[in-house]
VOKOLVO-854998 format. One record per residue (C-alpha): x, y, z; residue number from 1; residue in three letters. Coordinates in pm, 1 decimal. Each point is the difference from the previous one (the first is absolute). Example, Ala and Ser with C-alpha at 12.3 -4.5 7.8 and 13.67 -1.06 7.14 Angstrom:
// residues 2
{site {1230.0 -450.0 780.0} 1 'ALA'} {site {137.0 344.0 -66.0} 2 'SER'} 
This chain:
// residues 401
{site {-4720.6 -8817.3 2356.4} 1 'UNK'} {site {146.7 -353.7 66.9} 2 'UNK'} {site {337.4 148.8 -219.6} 3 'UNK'} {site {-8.9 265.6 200.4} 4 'UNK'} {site {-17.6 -182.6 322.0} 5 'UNK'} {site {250.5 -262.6 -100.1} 6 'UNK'} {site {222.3 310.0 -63.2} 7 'UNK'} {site {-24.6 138.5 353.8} 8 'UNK'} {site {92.0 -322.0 131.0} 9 'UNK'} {site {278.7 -54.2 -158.3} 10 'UNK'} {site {163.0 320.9 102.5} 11 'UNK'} {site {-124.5 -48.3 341.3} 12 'UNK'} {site {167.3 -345.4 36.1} 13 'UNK'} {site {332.1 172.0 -52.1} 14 'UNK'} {site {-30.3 341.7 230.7} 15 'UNK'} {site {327.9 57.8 -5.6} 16 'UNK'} {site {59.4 18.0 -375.9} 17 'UNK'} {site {-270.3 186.5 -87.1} 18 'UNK'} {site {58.6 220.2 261.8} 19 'UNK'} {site {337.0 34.1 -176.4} 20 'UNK'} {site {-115.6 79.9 -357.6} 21 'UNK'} {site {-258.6 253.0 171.9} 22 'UNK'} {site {259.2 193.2 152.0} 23 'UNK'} {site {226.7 51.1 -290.6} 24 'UNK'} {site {-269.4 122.1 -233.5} 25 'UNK'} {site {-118.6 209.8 276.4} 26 'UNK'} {site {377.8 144.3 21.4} 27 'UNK'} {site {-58.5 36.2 -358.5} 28 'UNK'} {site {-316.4 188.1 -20.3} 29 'UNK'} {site {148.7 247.6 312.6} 30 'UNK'} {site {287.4 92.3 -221.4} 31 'UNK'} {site {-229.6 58.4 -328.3} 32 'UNK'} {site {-228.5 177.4 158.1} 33 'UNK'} {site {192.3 196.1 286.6} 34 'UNK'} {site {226.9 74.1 -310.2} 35 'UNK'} {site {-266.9 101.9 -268.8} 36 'UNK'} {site {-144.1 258.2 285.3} 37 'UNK'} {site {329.1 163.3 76.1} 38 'UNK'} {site {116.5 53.9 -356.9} 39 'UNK'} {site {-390.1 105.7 -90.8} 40 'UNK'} {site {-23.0 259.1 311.9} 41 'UNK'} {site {359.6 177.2 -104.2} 42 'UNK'} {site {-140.4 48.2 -393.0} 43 'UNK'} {site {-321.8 78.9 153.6} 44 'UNK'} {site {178.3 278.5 238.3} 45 'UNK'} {site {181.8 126.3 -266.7} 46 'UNK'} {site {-281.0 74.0 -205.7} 47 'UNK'} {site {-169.7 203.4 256.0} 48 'UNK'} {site {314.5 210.2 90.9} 49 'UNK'} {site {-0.1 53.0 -374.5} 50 'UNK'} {site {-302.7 169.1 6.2} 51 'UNK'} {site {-43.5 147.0 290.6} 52 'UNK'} {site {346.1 150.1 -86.4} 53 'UNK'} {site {-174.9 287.9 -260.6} 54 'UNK'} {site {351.0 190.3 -46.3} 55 'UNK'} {site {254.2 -13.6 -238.0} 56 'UNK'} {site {275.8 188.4 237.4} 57 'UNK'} {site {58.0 38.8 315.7} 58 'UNK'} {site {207.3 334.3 163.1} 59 'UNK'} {site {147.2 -14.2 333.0} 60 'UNK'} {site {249.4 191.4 185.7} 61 'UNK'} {site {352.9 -83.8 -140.9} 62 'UNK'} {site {66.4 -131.4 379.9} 63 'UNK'} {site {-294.1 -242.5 -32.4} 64 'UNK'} {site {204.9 -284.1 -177.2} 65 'UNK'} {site {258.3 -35.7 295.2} 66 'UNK'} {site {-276.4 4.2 202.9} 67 'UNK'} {site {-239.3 -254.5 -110.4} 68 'UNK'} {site {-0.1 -265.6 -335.5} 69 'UNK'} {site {-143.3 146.0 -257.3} 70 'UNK'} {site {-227.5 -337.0 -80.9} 71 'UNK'} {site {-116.9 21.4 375.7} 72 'UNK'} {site {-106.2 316.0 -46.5} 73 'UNK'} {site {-271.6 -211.8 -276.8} 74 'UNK'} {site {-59.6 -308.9 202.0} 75 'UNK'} {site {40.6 180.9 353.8} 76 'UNK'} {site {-157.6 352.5 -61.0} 77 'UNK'} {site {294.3 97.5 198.0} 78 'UNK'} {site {251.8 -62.6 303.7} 79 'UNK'} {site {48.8 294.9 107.0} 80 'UNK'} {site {-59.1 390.7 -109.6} 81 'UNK'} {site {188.4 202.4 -135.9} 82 'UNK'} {site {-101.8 373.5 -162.4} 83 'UNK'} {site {66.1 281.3 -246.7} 84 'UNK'} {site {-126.8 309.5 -74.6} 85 'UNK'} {site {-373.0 14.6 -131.1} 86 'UNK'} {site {99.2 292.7 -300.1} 87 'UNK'} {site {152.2 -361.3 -153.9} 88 'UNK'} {site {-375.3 -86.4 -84.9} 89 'UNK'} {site {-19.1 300.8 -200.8} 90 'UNK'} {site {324.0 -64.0 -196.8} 91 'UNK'} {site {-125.3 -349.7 -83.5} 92 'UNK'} {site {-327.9 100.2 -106.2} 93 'UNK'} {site {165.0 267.3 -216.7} 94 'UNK'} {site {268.3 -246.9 -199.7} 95 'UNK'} {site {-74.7 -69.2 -343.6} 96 'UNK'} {site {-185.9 -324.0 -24.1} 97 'UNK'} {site {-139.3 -32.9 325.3} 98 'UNK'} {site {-363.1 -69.3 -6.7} 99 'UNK'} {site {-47.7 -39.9 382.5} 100 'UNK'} {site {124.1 36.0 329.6} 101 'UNK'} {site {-88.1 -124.5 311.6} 102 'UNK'} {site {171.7 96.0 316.7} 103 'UNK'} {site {8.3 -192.8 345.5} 104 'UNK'} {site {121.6 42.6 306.7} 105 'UNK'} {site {129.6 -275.3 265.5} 106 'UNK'} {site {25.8 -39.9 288.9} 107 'UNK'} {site {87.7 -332.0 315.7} 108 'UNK'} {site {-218.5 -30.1 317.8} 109 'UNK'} {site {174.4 -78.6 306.7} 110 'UNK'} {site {-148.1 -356.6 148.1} 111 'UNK'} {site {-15.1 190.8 361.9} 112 'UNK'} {site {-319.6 169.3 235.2} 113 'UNK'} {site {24.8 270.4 -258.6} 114 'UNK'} {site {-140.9 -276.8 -300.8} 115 'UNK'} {site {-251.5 -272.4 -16.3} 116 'UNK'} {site {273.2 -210.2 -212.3} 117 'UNK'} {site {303.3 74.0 -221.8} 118 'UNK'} {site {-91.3 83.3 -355.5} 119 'UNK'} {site {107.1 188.1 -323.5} 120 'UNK'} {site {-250.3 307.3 11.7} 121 'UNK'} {site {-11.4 140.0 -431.9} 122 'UNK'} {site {-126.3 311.7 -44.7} 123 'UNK'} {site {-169.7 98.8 -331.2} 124 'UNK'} {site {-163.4 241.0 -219.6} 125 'UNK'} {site {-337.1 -139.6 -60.0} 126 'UNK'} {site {-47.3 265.7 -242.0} 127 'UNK'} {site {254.1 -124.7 -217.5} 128 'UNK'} {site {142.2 -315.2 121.8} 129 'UNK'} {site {2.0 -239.8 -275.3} 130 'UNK'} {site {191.9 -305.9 189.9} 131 'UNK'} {site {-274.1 -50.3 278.6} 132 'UNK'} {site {-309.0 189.8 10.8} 133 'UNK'} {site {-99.6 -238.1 -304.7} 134 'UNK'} {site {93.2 -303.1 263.4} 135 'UNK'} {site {-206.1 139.5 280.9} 136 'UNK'} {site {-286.9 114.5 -233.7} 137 'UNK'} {site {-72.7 -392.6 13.0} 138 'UNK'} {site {-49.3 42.1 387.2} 139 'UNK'} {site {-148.9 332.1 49.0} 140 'UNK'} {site {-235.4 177.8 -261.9} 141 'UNK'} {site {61.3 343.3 149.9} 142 'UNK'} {site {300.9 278.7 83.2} 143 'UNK'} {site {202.7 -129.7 311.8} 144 'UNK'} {site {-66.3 309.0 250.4} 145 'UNK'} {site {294.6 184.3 250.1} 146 'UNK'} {site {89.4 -242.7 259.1} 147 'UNK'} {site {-153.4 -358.1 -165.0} 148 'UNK'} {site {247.8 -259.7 -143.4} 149 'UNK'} {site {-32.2 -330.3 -203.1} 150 'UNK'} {site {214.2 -264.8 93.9} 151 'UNK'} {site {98.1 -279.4 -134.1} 152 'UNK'} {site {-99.4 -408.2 11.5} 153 'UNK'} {site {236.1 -76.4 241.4} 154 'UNK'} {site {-12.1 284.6 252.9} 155 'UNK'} {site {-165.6 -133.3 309.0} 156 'UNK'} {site {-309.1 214.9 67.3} 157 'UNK'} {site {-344.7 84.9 -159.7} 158 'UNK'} {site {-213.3 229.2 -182.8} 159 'UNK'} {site {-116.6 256.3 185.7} 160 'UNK'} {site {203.1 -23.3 304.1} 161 'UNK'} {site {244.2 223.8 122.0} 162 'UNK'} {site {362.6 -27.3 -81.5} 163 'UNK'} {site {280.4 228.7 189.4} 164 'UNK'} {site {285.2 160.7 -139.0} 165 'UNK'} {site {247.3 175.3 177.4} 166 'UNK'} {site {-246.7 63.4 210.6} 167 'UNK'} {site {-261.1 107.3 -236.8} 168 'UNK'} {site {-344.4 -194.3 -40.2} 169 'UNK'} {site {-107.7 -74.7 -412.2} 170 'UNK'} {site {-276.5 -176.2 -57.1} 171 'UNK'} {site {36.3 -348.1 -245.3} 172 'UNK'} {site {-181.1 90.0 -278.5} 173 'UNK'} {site {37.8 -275.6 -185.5} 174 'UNK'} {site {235.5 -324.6 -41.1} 175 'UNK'} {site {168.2 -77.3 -331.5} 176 'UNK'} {site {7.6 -349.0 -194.6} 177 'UNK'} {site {291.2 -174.2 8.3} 178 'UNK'} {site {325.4 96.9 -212.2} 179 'UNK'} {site {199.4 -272.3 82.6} 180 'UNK'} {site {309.9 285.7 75.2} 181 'UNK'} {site {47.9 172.0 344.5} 182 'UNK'} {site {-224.4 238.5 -101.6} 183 'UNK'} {site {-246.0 -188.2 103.7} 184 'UNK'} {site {158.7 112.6 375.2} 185 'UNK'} {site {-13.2 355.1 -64.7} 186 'UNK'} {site {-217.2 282.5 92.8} 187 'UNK'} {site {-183.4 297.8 -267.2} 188 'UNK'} {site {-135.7 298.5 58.9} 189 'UNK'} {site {-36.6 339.5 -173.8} 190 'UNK'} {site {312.5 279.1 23.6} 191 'UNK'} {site {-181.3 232.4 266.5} 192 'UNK'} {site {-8.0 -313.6 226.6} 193 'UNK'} {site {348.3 -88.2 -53.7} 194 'UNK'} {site {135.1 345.3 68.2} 195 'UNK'} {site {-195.5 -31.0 322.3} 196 'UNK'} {site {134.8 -304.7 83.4} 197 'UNK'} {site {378.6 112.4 -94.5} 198 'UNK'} {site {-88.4 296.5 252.4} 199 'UNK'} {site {-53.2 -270.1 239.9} 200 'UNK'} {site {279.3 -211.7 -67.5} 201 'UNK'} {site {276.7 295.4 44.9} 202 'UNK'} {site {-152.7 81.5 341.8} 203 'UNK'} {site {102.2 -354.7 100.2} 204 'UNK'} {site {290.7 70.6 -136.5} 205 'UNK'} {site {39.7 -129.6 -339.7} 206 'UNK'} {site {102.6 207.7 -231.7} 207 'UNK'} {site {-99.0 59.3 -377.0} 208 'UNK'} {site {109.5 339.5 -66.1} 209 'UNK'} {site {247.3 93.2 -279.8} 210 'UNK'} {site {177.6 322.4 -41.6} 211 'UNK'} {site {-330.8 142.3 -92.7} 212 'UNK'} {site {-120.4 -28.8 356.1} 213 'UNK'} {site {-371.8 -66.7 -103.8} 214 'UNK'} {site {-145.6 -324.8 -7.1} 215 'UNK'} {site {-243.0 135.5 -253.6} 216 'UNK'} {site {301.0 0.8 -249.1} 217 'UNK'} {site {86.7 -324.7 -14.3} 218 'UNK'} {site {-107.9 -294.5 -192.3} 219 'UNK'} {site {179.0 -317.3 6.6} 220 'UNK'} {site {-97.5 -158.4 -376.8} 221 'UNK'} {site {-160.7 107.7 -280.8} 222 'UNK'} {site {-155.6 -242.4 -230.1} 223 'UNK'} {site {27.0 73.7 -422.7} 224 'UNK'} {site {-175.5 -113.9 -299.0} 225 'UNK'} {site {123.6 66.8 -272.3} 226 'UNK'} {site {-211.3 194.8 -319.2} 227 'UNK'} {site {-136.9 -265.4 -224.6} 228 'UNK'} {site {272.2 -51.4 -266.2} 229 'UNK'} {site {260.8 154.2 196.7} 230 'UNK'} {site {332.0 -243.6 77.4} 231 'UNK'} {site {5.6 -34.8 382.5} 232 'UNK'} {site {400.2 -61.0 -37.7} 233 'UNK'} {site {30.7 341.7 -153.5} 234 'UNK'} {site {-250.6 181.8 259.0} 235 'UNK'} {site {200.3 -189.8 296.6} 236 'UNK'} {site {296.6 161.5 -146.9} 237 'UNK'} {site {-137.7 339.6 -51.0} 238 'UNK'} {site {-122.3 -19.1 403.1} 239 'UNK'} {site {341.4 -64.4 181.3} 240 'UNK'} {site {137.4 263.4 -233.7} 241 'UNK'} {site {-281.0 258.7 118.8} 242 'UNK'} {site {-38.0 -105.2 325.4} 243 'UNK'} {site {251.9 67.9 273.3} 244 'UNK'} {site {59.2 -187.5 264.5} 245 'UNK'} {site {-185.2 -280.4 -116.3} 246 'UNK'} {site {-3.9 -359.3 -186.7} 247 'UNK'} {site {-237.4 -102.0 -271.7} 248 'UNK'} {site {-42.0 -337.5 -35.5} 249 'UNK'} {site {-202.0 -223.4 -224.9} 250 'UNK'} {site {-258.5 -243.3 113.1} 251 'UNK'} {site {84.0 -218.2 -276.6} 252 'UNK'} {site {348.4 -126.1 96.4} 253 'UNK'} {site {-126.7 -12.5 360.6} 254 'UNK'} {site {-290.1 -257.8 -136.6} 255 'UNK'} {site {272.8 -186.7 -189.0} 256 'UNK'} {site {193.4 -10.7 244.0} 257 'UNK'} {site {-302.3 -198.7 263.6} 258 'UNK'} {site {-88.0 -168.3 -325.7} 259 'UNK'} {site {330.5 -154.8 -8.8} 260 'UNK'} {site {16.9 -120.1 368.5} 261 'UNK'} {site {-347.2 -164.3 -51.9} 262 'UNK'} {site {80.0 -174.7 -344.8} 263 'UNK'} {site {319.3 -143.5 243.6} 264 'UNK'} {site {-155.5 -104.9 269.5} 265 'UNK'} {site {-340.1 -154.2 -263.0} 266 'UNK'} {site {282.2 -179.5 -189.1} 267 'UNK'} {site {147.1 -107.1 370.7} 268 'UNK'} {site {-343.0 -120.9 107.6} 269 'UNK'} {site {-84.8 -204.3 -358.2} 270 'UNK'} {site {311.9 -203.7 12.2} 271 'UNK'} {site {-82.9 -76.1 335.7} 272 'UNK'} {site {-325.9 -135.8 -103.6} 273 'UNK'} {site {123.9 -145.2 -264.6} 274 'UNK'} {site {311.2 -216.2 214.1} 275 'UNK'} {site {-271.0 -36.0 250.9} 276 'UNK'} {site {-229.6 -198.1 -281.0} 277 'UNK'} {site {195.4 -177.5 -180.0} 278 'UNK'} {site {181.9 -142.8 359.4} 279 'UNK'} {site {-383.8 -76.0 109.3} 280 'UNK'} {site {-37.7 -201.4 -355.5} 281 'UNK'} {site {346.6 -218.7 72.6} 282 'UNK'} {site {-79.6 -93.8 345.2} 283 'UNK'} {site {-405.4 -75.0 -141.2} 284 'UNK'} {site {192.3 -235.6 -232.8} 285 'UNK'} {site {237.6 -166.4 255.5} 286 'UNK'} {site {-298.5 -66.9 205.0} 287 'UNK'} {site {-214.8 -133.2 -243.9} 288 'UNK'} {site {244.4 -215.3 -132.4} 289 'UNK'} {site {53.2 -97.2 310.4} 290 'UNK'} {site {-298.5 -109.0 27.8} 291 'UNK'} {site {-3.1 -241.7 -322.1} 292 'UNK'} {site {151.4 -300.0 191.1} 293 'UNK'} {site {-186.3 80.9 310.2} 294 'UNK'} {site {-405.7 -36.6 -172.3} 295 'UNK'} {site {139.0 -287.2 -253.9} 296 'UNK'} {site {-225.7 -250.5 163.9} 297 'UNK'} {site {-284.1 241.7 121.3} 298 'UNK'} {site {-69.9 128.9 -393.3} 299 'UNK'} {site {60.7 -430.2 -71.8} 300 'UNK'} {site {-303.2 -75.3 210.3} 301 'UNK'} {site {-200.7 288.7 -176.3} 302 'UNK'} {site {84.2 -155.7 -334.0} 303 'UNK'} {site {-86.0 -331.9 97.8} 304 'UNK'} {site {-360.2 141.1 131.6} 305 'UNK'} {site {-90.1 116.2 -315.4} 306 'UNK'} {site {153.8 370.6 -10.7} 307 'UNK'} {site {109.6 84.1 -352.5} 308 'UNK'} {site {420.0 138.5 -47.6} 309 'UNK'} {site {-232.8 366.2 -135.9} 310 'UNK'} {site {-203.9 -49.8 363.4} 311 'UNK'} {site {326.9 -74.4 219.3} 312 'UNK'} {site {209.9 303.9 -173.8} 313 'UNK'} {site {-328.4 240.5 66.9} 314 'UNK'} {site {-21.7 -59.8 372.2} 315 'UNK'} {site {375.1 57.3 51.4} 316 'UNK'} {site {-22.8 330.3 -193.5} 317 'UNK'} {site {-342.5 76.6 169.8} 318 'UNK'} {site {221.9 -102.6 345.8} 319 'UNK'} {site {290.1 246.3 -104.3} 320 'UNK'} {site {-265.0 246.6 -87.6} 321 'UNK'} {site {-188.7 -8.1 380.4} 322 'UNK'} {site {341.2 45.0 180.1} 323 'UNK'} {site {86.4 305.9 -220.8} 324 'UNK'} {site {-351.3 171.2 52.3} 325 'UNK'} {site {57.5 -66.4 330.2} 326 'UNK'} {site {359.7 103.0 36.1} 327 'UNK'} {site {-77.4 258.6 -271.3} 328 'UNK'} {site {-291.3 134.2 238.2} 329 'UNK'} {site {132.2 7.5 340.4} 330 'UNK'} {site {338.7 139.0 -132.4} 331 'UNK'} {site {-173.4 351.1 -164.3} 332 'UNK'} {site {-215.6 4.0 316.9} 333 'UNK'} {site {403.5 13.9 182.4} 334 'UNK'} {site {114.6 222.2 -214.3} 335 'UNK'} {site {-267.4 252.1 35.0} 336 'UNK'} {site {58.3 31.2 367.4} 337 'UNK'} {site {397.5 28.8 -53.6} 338 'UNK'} {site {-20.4 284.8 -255.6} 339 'UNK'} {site {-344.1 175.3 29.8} 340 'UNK'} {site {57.4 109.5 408.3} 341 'UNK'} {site {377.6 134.6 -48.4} 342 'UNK'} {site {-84.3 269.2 -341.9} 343 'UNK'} {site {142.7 302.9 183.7} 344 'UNK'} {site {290.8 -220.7 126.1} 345 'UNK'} {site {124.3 -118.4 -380.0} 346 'UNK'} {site {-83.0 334.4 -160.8} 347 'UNK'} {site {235.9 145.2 274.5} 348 'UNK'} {site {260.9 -286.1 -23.5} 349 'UNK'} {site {12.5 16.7 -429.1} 350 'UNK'} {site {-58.3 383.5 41.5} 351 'UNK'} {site {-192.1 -9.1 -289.6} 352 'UNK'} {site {-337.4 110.0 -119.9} 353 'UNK'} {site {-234.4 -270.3 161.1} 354 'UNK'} {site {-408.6 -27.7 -74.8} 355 'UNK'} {site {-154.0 -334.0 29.3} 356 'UNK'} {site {-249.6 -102.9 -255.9} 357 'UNK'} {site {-357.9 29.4 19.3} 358 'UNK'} {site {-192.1 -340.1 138.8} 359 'UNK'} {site {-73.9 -81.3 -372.4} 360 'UNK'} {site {325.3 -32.9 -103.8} 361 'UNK'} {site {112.3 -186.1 329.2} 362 'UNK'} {site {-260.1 -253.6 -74.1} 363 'UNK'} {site {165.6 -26.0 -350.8} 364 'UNK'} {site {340.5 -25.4 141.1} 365 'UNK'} {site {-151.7 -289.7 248.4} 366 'UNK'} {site {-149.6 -189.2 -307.1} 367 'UNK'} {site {300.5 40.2 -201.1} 368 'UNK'} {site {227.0 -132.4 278.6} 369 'UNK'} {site {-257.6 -288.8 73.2} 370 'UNK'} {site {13.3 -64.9 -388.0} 371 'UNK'} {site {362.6 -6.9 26.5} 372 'UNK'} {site {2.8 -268.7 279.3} 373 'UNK'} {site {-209.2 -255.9 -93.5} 374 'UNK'} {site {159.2 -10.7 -368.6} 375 'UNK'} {site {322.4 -17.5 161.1} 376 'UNK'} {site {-90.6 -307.2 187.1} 377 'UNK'} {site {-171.4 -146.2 -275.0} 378 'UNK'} {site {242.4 8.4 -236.1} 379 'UNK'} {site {243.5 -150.5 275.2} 380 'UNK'} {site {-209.8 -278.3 29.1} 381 'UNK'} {site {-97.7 -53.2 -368.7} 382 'UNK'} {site {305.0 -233.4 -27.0} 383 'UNK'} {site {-83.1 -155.6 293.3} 384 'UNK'} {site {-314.6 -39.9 -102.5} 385 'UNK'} {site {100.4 -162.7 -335.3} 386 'UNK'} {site {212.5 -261.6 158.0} 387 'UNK'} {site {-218.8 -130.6 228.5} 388 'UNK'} {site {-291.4 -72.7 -198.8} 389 'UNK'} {site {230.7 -182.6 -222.7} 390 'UNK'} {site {33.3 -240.1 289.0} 391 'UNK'} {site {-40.2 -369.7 -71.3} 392 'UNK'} {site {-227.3 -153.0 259.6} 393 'UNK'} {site {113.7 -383.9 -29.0} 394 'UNK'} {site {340.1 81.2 32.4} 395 'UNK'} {site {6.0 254.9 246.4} 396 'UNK'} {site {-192.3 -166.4 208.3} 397 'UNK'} {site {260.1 -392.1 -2.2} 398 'UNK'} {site {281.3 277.6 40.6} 399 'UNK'} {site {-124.6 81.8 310.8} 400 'UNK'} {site {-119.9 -358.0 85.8} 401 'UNK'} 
């Protein structure tokens, strides 16, 4: 206790450099942790598009690709709809190494009287929708009736409220866990509610139809997996052969290609870090060796009083260590409020998969970046440390005399 209070003073006797060394380590431990958060909520996101994904191909009117990006279509649901003729489900289903297909149907609410807000509405097969009845099966244990819906995390309403369409009233089901993608913006419900809600849409004018003129022909993707064994290159082939009018495209090159633009911007964020720390660790030894001249006769006096060089070098480690908890501390507490608050505003600025850990592995993340910090400014002050204790009292003391 009487270390320990003999500690405080001495860091309290000089408020403005300890208030210095707190502040950098706090910088530090905002940048570890702030960084180790980001980086760990894009893998994280990825991994849950991955499997919520399901498909091995995805087919889409031939005009869909100058329409919208093909990898927005995975991280977005969609931006837009666009439609073919429903017979294409058939032709899928019957193309040699297809083991299922799943069709869906899109379509964009209008943010107006006629719509509570402006959302993606997806309309699927429950029957034998592979992609995401299993993801609403985690939300709702039974069939989703004519004129419900399950939205997702981030649409603003409840379940069990009322939600307007074009005009038309569907009842929230259900709300989805969190994707980390856009589709956590959209809208589900089963095909006879979206044809009703298509209905609805073309009397206010916006149209769907294609040369079929029936909006119960038309389906805007259909989802594939491939037969166990079969090569999903080869089926993908055999599809935009088959199918007119139409682009098959693999999931896998689409998940490569987000994979990609998240190992970027992870290297990106690491090197940060990395600058960040080893900057920190410089100006931690500038300032501690700073400070060698400036406690010369403080750590003499200590010496004289009977504290031994092992004694002198453990309280200015044990000093080093207290600022960096401190620092170490209030800088994760900083950096939670900076990156924790604004989720939907990075996901949408990296347009990237984005799903923030669980509280168990944010608590790991805090320890790790706490961890970080205080070794950083011990090892800065090690030195330090060393150079005062080897002090000699006498002499120190008539130099200052």
């Amino acid at each position: 206790m009487k270390h320990f209070s003999l500690m405080i003073r001495n860091l309290t006797r000089r408020p403005g450099r300890t208030t210095a060394l707190i502040l950098l380590t706090a910088f530090l431990a905002i940048s570890v942790f702030c960084g180790t958060i980001v980086v760990s909520s894009l893998r994280h996101g990825l991994d849950s598009m991955e499997n919520r994904l399901g498909a091995d191909i995805i087919v889409v009117p031939a005009e869909a690709e100058s329409k919208v990006s093909m990898k927005n279509l995975l991280l977005q649901g969609t931006i837009g709809t666009f439609y073919m003729d429903a017979s294409a489900l058939k032709k899928v289903q019957e193309t040699e190494g297809v083991g299922r297909a799943s069709a869906q149907v899109f379509l964009s609410s209008m943010k107006a009287d006629c719509c509570s807000v402006k959302v993606q509405i997806i309309g699927f097969d429950p029957e034998n929708d592979f992609v995401v009845q299993p993801w609403i099966s985690e939300s709702l244990n039974r069939p989703l009736s004519d004129m419900e819906v399950v939205v997702g995390c981030r649409v603003e309403t409840d379940v069990g409220n009322n939600f307007r369409i074009y005009d038309r009233s569907c009842r929230v089901a259900a709300k989805l866990a969190s994707t980390g993608t856009g589709l956590d913006t959209a809208v589900y419900c089963n095909m006879n509610t979206i044809h009703i809600l298509l209905q609805a849409a073309e009397e206010k004018g916006i149209s769907h139809k294609i040369d079929t003129g029936n909006d119960s022909d038309v389906v805007s993707a259909i989802y594939v997996k491939v037969l166990p064994g079969a090569d999903p290159g080869v089926v993908n082939n055999r599809l935009n052969g088959h199918i007119r009018k139409a682009t098959a495209i693999r999931t896998a090159g689409m998940i490569t290609e987000v994979a990609d633009s998240l190992s970027g911007v992870s290297r990106t964020i690491a090197v940060l870090i990395i600058a960040v720390w080893v900057l920190a660790l410089i100006i931690l030894l500038i300032v501690f060796s700073m400070m060698v001249n400036e406690r010369r006769r403080e750590l003499a006096v200590y010496r004289l009083l009977g504290m031994s060089r092992k004694m002198l070098s453990g309280m200015i480690l044990k000093e080093a260590a207290l600022c960096s908890l401190t620092g170490a501390l209030c800088g994760t507490a900083v950096g939670a409020v900076l990156v924790f608050p604004f989720t939907t505003l990075i996901e949408t600025s990296l347009k990237l998969p984005y799903l923030t850990p669980d509280g168990g592995n944010v608590i790991l993340y805090a320890c790790i970046a706490i961890a970080v910090t205080i070794l950083a400014g011990c090892v800065a002050s090690a030195r330090t440390a060393s150079a005062l204790s080897r002090v000699d009292p006498g002499t120190t003391l008539r130099e200052g005399a």
